[in-house]
C-alpha positions as MATLAB code, in Angstrom:
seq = 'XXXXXXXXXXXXXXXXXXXXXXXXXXXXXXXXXXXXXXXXXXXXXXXXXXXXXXXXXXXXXXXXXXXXXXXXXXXXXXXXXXXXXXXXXXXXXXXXXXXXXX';
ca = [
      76.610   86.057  107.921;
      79.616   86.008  105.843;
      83.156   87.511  106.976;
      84.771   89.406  104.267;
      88.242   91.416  104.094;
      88.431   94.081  101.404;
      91.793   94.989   99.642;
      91.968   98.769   98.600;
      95.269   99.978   97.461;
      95.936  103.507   98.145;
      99.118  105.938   97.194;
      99.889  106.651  100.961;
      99.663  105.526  104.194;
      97.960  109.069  104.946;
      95.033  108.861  102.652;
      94.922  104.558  103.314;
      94.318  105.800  106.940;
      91.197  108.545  106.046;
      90.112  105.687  104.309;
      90.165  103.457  107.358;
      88.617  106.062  109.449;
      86.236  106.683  107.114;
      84.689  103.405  107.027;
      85.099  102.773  110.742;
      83.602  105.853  111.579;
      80.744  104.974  109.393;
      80.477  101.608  111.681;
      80.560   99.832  107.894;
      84.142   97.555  109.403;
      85.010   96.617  112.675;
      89.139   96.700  111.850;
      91.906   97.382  109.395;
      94.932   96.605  108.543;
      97.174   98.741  106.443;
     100.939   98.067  104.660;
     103.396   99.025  102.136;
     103.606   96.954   98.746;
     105.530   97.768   96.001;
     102.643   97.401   92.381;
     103.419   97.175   88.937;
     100.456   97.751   86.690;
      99.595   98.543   83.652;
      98.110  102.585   83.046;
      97.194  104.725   79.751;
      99.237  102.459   78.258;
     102.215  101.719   80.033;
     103.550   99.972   82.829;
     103.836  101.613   85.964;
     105.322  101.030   88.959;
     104.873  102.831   92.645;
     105.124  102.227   96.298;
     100.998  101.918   97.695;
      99.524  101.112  101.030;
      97.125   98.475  100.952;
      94.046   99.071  103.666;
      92.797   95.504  104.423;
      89.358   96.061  105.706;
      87.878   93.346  107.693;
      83.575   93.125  107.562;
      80.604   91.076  106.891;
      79.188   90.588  103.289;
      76.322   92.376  103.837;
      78.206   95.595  103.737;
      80.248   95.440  100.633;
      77.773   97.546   98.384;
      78.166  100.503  100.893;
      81.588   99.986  100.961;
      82.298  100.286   97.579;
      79.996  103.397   97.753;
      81.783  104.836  100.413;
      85.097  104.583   99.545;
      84.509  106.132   95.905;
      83.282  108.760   97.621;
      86.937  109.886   99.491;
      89.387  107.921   97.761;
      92.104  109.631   95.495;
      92.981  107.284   92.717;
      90.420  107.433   89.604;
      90.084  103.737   89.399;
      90.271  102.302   93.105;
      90.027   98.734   93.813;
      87.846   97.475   96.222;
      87.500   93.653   95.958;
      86.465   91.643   98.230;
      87.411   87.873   99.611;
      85.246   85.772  101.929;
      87.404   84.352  104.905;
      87.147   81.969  107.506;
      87.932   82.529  110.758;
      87.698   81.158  114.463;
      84.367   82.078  116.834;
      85.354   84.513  118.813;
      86.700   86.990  116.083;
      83.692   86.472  114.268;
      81.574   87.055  117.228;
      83.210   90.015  117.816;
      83.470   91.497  113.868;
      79.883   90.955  113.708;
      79.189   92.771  117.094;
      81.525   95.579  115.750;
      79.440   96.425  112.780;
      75.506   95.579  113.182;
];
């Protein structure tokens, strides 16, 4: 199995925690992180800039599809992004992630 953190932005830390909650309620991640960032990005047109709170999702591969499905399902913004990056990490956190969410 592959180890995968997912990057959602969200516009607070509120709603980037229901999202957290969500997910680990649904036993789909084993942990998140979640931080401020400052984005500027281009919307209807113009650029836009606003303070978010990025909910770093940490996972295996094989639960990225749900993910996705999942977090449409509760999260505010009409075009969310959930991407995905495959990480590397030491044994014992990746004995433990995996334990966390099978």
């Amino acid at each position: 199995m592959t180890i995968i953190f997912i990057y959602i932005t969200n516009p607070s830390k509120k709603h980037a925690e229901k999202v957290a909650l969500h997910l680990l309620n649904k036993k789909l991640i084993a942990c998140a992180n979640i931080f401020p960032v400052k984005s500027f990005y281009w919307w209807k047109g113009k650029i836009e800039k606003s303070k978010e709170y990025v909910l770093l999702a940490k996972t295996i591969k094989e639960n990225f599809k749900k993910i996705k499905e999942e977090v449409k399902k509760v999260h505010e913004y009409e075009v969310p992004i959930i991407a995905r990056l495959e990480v590397e990490s030491n044994k014992e956190y990746e004995n433990w992630l995996k334990k966390e969410v099978e």
